[in-house]
C-alpha positions in Angstrom: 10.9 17.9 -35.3 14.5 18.7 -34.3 18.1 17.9 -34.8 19.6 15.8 -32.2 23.4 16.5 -31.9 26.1 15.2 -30.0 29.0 16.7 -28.5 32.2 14.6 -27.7 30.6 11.5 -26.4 32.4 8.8 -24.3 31.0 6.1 -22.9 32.6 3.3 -20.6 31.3 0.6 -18.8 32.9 -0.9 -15.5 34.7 -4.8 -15.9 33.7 -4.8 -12.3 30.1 -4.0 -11.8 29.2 -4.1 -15.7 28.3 0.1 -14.8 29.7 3.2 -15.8 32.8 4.0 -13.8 32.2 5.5 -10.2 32.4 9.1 -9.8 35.2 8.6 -7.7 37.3 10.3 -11.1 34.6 12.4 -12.2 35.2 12.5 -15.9 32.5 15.0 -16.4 31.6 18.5 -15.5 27.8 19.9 -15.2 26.9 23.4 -16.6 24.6 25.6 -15.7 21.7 24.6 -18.0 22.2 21.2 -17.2 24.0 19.4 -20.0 27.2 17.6 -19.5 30.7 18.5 -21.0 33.9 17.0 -21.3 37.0 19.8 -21.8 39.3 16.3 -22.5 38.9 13.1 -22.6 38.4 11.2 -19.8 40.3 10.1 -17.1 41.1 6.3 -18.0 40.0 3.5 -15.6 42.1 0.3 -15.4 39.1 -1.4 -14.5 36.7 0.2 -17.3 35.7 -0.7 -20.8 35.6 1.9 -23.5 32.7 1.7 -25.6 32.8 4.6 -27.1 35.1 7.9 -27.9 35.2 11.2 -29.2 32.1 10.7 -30.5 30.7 14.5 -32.6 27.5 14.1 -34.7 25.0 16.5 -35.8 21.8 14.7 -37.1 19.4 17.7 -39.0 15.9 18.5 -38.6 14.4 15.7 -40.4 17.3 13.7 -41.8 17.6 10.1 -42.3 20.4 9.2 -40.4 21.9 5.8 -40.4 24.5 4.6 -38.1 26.1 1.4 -39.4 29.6 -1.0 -38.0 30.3 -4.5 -37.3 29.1 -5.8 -34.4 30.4 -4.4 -31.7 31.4 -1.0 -32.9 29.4 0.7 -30.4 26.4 2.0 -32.6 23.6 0.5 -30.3 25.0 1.6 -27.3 24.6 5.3 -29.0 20.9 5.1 -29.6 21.0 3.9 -26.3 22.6 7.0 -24.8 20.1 9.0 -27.4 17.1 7.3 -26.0 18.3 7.9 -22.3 18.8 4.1 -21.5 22.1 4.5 -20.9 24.3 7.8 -18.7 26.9 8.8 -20.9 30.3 8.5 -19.4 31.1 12.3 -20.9 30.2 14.6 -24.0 26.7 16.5 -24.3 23.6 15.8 -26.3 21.0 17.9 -27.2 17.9 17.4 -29.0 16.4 20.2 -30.6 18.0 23.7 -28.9 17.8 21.5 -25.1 20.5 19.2 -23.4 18.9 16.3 -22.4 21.5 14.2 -20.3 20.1 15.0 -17.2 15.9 13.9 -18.1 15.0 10.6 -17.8 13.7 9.1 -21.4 10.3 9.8 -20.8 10.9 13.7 -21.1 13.2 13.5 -24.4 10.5 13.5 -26.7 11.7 10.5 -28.2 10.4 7.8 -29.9 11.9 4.5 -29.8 11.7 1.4 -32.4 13.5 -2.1 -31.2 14.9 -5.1 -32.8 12.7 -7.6 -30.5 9.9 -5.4 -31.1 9.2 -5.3 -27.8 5.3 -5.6 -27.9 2.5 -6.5 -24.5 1.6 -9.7 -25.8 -1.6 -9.5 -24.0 -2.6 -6.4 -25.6 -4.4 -6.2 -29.0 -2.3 -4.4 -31.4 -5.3 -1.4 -31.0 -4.2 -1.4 -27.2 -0.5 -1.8 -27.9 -0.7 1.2 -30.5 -2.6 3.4 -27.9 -0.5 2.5 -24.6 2.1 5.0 -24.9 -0.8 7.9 -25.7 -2.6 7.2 -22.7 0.4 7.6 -20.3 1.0 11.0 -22.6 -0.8 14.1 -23.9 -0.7 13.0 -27.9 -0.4 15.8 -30.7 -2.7 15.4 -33.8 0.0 14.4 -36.9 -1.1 17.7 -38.6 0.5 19.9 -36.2 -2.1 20.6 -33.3 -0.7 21.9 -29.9 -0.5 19.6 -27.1 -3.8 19.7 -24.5 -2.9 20.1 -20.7 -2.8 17.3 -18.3 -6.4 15.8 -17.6 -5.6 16.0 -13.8 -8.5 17.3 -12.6 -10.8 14.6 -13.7 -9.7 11.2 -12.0 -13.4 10.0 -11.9 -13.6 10.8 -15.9 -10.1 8.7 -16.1 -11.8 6.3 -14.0 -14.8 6.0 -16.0 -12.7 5.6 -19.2 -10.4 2.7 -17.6 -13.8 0.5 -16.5 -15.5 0.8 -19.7 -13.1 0.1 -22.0 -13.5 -3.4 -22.3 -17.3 -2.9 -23.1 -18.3 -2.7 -26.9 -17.6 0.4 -28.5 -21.2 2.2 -28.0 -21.2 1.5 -24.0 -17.6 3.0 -23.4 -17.1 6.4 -21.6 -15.3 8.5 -24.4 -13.6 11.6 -23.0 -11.9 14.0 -24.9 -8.8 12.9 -24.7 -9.5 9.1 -25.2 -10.7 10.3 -28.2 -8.2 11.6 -29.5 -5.6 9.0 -28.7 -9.0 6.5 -30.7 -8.0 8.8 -33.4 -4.6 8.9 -33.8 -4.4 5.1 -33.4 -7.0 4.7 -36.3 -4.9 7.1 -38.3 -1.6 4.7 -38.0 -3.1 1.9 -38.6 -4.6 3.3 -41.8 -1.0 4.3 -42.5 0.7 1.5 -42.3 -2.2 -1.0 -42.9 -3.3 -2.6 -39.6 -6.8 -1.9 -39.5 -7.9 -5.8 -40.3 -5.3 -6.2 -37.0 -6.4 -3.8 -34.6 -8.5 -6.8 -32.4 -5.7 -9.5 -32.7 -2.7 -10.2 -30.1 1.2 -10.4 -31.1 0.7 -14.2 -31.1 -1.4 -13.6 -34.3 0.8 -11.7 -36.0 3.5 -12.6 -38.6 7.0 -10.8 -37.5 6.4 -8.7 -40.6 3.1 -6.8 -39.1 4.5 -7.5 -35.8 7.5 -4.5 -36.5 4.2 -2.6 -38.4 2.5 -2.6 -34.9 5.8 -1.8 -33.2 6.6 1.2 -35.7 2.9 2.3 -35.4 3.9 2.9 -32.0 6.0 5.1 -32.3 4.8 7.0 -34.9 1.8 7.3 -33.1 3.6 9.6 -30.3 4.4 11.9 -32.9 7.9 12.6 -31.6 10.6 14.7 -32.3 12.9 11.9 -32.7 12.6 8.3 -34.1 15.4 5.5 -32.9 15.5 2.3 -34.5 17.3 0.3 -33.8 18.2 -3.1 -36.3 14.3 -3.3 -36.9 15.0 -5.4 -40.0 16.9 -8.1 -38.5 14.3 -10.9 -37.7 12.9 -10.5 -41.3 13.1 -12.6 -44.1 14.9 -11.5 -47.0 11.5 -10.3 -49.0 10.0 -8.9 -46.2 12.9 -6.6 -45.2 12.7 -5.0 -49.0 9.7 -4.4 -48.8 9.5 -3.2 -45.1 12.7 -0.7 -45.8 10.8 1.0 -48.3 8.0 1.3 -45.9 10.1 3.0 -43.4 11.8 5.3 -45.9 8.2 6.6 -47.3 7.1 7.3 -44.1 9.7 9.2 -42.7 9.6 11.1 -46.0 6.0 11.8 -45.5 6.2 12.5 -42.0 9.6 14.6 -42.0 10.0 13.1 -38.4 14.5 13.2 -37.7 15.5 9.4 -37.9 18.6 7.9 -36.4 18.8 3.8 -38.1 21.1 1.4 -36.1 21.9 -1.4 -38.8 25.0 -3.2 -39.8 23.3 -4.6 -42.8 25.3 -1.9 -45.3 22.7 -2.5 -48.2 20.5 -1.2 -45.7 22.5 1.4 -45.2 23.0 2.5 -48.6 19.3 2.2 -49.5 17.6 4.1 -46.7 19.9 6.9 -45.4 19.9 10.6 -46.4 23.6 10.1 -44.6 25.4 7.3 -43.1 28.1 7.1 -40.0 30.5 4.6 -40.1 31.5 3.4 -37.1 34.4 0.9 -35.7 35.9 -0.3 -32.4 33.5 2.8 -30.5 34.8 5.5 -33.3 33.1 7.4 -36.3 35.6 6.5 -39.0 33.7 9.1 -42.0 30.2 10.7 -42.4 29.1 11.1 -45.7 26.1 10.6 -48.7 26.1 7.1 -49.5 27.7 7.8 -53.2 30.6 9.4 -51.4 31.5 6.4 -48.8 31.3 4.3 -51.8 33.4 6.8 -54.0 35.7 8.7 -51.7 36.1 6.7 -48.2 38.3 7.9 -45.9 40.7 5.1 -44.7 40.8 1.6 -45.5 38.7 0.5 -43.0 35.4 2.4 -44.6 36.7 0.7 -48.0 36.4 -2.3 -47.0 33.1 -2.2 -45.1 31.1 -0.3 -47.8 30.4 -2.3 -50.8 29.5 -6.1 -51.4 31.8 -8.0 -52.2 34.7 -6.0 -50.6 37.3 -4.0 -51.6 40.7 -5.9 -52.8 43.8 -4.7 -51.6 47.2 -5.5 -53.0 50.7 -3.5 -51.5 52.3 -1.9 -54.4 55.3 -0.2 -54.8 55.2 3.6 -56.2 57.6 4.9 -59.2 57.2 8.5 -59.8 55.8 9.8 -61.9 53.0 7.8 -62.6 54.1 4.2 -62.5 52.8 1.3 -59.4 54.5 -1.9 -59.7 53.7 -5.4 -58.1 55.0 -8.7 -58.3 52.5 -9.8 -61.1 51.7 -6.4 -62.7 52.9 -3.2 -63.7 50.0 -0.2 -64.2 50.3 3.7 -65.5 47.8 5.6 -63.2 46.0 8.8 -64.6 47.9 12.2 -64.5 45.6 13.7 -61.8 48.0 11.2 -59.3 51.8 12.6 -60.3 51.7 15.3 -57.6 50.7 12.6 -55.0 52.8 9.9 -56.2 56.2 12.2 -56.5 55.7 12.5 -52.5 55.5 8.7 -52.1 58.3 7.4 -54.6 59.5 4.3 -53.5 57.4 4.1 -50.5 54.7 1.1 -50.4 51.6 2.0 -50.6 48.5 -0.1 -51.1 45.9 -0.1 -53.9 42.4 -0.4 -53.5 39.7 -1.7 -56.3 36.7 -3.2 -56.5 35.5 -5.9 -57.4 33.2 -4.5 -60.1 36.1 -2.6 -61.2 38.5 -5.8 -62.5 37.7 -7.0 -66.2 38.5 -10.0 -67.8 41.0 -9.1 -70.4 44.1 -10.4 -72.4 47.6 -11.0 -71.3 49.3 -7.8 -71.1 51.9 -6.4 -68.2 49.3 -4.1 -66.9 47.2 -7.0 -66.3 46.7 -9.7 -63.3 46.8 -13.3 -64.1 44.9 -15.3 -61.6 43.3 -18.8 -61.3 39.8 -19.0 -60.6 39.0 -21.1 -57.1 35.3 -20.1 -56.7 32.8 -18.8 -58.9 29.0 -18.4 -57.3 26.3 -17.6 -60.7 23.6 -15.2 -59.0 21.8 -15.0 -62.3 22.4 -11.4 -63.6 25.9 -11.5 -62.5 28.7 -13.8 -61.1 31.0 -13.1 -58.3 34.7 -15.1 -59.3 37.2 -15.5 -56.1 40.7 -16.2 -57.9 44.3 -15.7 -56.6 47.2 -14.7 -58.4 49.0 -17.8 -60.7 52.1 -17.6 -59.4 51.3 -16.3 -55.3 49.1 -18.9 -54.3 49.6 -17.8 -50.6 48.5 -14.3 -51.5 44.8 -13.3 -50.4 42.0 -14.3 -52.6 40.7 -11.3 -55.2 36.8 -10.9 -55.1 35.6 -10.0 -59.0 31.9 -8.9 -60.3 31.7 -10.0 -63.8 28.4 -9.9 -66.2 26.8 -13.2 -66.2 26.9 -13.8 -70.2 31.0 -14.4 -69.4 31.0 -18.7 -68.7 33.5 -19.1 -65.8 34.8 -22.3 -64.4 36.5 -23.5 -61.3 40.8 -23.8 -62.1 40.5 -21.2 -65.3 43.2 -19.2 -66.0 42.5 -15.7 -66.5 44.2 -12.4 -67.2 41.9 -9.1 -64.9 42.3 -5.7 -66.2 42.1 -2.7 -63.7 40.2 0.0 -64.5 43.2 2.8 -63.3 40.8 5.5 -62.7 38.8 3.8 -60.4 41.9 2.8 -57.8 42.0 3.7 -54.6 45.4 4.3 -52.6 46.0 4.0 -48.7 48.9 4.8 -46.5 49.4 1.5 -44.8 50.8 2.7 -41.8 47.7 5.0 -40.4 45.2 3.1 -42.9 43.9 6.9 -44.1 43.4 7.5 -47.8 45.2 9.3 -50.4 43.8 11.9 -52.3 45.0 12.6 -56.1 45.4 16.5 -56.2 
């Protein structure tokens, strides 16, 4: 296993030839052990797109990394660069104590998991799991060094490749076929394909169709595992219950994981640590509790939790006091340092939807008419706007599902003041009570 890291990444591709930009401006300078650095950023092409930018990540030895965004953020185009499908424009990436930008993806040692699944549909799942180990020199899961090349047996090879379509008990077995026979019949006892080892991808339902496509991987034994959306064509009970699979296994097998998703519940659920990325940037790296509890700028408040985040501009009044148009609210004492630096600047408050109560009529309260209310069972999400701002955005509230809430109530939301969150509106970046 290893940790992959990487080093001020950029990566652009050409409007012109849909490429990387020509070397004409080489934005990129090769050291002597081969890896690829960038002292600045680089030079800008009128003509280029940037995907991605100043991109720094260290992923440890066996952590469950996930990478989620919007679409578009750039987050598949960095397991790309990872995996070796793409040339980074500039930046350096190493896996393990190795820079890897200049060897092809064969020679990364990596293992790659895809949203398409990306399975030989005229191979049985047996021959799909064992492709990749007969093209390699496969290590035993416990550890076992890697055996030499066979190279000096091509009639052996030979003898393998002709009878492998007999019945088990005519084939040729060499050593090595062996071997790969048992590593492929150690997956599938993993992961639970051995009733599927005879039958083609046509037979299989898209929930042991990403089994088969995971089992190959895991059957490389790599240093690294990509995966990139692998939950995506799932239903919705399927990809529960898949997600836990794919969090026990890399527990048990301690293989380094880097998860492409923009699902955040995913996100949340499976990562040891979780990137945030937007518009080709990592916005905040963090535990899951902490993006949720601390994030740091408006953007990772919004995107991490479900529903969103509300925001409302308020105006500060030191020492403690925000005002707005419908409400007036005391905030907690560990805010008065904070606050004296902002008096009578705008600011804007951040809270959750699962942190507005129903309450009674009171100043420090927000009285809003109800427009939507959806019942999930054991809770009910309320969209409502403000009585008297009808134009202002819609507030998102999480309320217990014993409270009976109607279409066109009128009702009075209390703020929980030490859950609030406060952004500078002009960079977007949080502020921190002292």
């Amino acid at each position: 296993m290893a940790q992959v890291v990487l080093e001020n990444i950029y990566k652009s591709f050409s409007q012109r030839s849909g490429r990387s930009p020509a070397a004409g401006n080489p934005p990129t300078a090769a050291t002597q052990d081969g890896a690829t650095e960038a002292n600045d950023a680089p030079q800008a092409d009128s003509h280029a797109v940037s995907v991605l930018r100043r991109i720094n990540l260290t992923v440890k030895d066996g952590e469950f990394m996930v990478l989620v965004g919007p679409s578009g953020c750039g987050k598949s185009t960095l397991l790309r660069l990872i995996a070796g499908l793409e040339t980074a424009t500039a930046g350096t990436i190493r896996v393990g104590d190795r820079p890897v930008n200049h060897l092809p993806p064969k020679q990364r040692d990596i293992a790659m998991v895809f949203q398409s699944y990306a399975l030989y549909p005229h191979m049985t799942v047996y021959e799909n799991l064992a492709f990749g180990l007969r093209r390699s020199q496969p290590t035993l899961l416990d550890g076992d060094p890697k055996p030499e090349p066979e190279q000096r047996f091509p009639l052996e090879n030979l003898l393998v490749s002709a009878t492998r379509p007999l019945p088990k008990n005519l084939r040729y077995w060499s050593d090595k076929e062996r071997q790969v026979d048992h590593r492929v019949r150690m997956v599938a006892q993993m992961l639970q394909l051995d009733p599927l080892l005879d039958r083609l991808p046509k037979q299989l339902s898209g929930g042991q169709k990403q089994r088969v496509a995971l089992g190959r991987a895991m059957a490389r034994n790599p240093q690294v595992f990509l995966m990139d959306e692998p939950l995506s064509n799932l239903d919705a009970k399927l990809r529960t219950e898949t997600r836990a699979r794919i969090v026990d296994l890399q527990r048990k097998l301690g293989t380094t994981t880097i998860y492409v998703t923009h699902d955040q519940t995913e996100a949340m659920t499976m990562g040891d640590r979780i990137a945030v990325l937007n518009a080709g940037q990592i916005q905040q790296i963090a535990t899951p509790l902490e993006l949720y509890k601390h994030p740091a700028n408006e953007f990772v408040a919004a995107f991490i939790g479900s529903p969103p985040m509300n925001f409302l501009d308020v105006q500060v009044q030191a020492p403690l006091l925000i005002s707005h148009p419908q409400f007036r609210l005391t905030l907690p004492e560990r805010w008065e340092t904070v606050l004296r630096s902002h008096d009578r600047r705008t600011l804007r408050l951040g809270i959750r939807p699962e942190h507005l109560t129903l309450s009674v009529p009171a100043p420090k309260n927000l009285p809003v008419r109800v427009e939507r209310v959806e019942a999930l069972g054991s809770e009910t999400y309320i969209s409502a706007r403000f009585q008297e701002d009808q134009e202002a955005p819609p507030l998102q509230v999480r309320i217990d599902s014993d409270h009976r809430v109607f279409t066109g109530d009128e009702l009075w939301l209390a703020i929980a003041p030490d859950k609030i969150h406060l952004f500078d509106p002009a960079t977007g970046l949080a502020i921190v009570p002292q």
